[in-house]
Each structure stands twice: as C-alpha cells, then as structure tokens.
ZADO-1210 file (C-alpha; in nm, 4 decimals, padded with zeros to 6 digits):
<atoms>
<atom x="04.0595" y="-10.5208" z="01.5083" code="UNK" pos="1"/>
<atom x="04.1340" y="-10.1515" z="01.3738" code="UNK" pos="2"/>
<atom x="03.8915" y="-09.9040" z="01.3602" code="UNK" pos="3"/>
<atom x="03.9396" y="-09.6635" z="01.0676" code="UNK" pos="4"/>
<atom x="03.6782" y="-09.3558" z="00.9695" code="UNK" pos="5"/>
<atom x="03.5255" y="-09.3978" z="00.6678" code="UNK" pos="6"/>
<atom x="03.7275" y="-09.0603" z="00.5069" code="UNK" pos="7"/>
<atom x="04.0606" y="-09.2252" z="00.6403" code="UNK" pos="8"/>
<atom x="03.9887" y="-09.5281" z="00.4777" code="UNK" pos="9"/>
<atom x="03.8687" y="-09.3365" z="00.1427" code="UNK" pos="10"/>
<atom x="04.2166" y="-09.1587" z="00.1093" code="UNK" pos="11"/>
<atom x="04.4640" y="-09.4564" z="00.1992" code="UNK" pos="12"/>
<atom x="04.2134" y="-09.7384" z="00.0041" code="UNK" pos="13"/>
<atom x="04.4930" y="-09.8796" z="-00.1445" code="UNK" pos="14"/>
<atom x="04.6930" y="-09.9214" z="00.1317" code="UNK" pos="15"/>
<atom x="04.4412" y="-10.0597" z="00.2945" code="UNK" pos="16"/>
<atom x="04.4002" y="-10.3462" z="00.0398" code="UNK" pos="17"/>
<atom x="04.7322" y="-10.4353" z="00.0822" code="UNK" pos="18"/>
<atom x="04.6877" y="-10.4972" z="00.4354" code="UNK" pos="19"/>
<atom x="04.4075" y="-10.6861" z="00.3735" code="UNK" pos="20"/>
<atom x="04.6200" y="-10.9046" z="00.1272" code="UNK" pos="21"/>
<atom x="04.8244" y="-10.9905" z="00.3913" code="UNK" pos="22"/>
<atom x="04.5486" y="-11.0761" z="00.6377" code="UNK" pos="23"/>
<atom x="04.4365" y="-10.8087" z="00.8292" code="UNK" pos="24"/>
<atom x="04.0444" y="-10.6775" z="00.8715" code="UNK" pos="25"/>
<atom x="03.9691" y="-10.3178" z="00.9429" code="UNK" pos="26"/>
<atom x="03.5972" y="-10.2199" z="01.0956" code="UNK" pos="27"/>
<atom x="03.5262" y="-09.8764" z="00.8873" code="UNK" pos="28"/>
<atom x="03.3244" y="-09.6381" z="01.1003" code="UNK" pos="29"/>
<atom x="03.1007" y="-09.3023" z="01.0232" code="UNK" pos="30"/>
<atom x="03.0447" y="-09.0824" z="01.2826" code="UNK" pos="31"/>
<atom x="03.2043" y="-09.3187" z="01.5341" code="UNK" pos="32"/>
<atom x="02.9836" y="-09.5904" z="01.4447" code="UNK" pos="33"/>
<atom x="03.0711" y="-09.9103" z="01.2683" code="UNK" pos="34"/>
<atom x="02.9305" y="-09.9622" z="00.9223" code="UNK" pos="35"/>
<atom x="03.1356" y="-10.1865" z="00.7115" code="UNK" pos="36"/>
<atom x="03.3875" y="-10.4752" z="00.8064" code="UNK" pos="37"/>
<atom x="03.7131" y="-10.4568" z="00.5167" code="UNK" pos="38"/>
<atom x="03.8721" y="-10.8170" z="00.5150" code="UNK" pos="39"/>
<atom x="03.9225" y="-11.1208" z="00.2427" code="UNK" pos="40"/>
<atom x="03.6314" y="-11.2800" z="00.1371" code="UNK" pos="41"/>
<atom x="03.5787" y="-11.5908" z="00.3150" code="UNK" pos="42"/>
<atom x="03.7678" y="-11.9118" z="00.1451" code="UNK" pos="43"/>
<atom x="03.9652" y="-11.7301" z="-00.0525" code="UNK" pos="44"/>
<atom x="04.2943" y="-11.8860" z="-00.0048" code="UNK" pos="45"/>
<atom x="04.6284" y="-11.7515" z="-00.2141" code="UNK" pos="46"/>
<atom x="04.8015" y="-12.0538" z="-00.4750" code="UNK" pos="47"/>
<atom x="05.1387" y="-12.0886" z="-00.5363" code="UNK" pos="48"/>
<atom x="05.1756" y="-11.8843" z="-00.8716" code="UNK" pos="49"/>
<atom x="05.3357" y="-12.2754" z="-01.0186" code="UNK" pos="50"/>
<atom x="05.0237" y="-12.4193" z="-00.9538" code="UNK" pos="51"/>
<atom x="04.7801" y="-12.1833" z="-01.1749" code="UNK" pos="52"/>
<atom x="05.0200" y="-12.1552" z="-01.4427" code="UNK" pos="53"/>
<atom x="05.0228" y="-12.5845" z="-01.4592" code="UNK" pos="54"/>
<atom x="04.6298" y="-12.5677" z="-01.4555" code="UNK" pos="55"/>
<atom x="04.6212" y="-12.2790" z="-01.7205" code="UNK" pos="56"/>
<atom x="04.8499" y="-12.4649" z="-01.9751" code="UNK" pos="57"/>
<atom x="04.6524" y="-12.7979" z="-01.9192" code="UNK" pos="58"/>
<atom x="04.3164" y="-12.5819" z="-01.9725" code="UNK" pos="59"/>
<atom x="04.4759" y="-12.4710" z="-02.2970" code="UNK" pos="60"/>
<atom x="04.6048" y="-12.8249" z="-02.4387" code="UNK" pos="61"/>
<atom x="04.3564" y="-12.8961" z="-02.5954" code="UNK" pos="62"/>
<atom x="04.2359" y="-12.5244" z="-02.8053" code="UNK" pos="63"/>
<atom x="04.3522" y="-12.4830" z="-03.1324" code="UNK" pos="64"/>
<atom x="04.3188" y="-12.1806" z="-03.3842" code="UNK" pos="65"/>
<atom x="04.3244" y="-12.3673" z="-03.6642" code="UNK" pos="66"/>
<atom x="04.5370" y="-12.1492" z="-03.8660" code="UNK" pos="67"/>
<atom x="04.3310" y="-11.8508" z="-03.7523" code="UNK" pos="68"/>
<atom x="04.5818" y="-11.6094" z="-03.6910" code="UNK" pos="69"/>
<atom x="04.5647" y="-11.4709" z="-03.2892" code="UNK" pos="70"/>
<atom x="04.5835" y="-11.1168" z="-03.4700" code="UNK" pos="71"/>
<atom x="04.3011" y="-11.1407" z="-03.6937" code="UNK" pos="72"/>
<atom x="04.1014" y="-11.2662" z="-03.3618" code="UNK" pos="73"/>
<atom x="04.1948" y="-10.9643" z="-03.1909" code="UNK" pos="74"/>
<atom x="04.1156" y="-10.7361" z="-03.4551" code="UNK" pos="75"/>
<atom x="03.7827" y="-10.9160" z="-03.5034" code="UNK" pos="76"/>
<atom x="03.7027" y="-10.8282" z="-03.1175" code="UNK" pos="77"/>
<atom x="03.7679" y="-10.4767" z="-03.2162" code="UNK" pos="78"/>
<atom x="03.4732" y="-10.4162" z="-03.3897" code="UNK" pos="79"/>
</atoms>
C-alpha cells in the first residue's frame, strides 16, 4: 500500500479520490508516521447506473403533485 505525506495528499486530494474510486488505499503519513488510512468505505459496492435509475422511477410511481405546479414547489423552498 502507498505511503503519501499528509501535504502531498492535501495538494493532489482529488486525484487521490479518483484512485480510490477505482480501488486503491493510500496510508497518509505526518512526519513519517502513519495517521490516516484513505480507501472506500467498507461495503460500498458501485451499481450499474440501469439499475438505480429502474429503482428511482419505481420509487416515484406512485407521488403525485396534484396539480401543484413543480415551480411553485421550488419557489416555495425558496423562502
């Protein structure tokens, strides 16, 4: 596993996370000593993109506005 100083790890954060994305950890040292592990939290496991958007419309089949309009709702969460 890669060890990366914590002011390495502060200026290339996002690259970082996009290593971690794909599956890589990273131990995160200070002063040469390890303080912090960067990886994916445990059992958090990627779905195929199809497979939320089928859950998300079956979530919504059954929500209705009730001739509210979506705009007035939005505006109303404005205030």
């Amino acid at each position: 596993m890669e060890q990366i100083g914590a002011y390495e790890a502060k200026t290339h954060l996002a690259g970082l996370l996009d290593r971690v994305t794909q599956g890589e950890s990273f131990l995160l040292t200070r002063h040469g000593q390890v303080v912090a592990l960067l990886t994916q939290p445990s059992g958090r496991e990627r779905r195929p993109t199809e497979e939320v958007i089928r859950e998300l419309q079956r979530f919504s089949e059954g929500i209705r506005l009730d001739g509210i309009s979506l705009r007035s709702l939005i505006e109303e969460g404005r205030k």
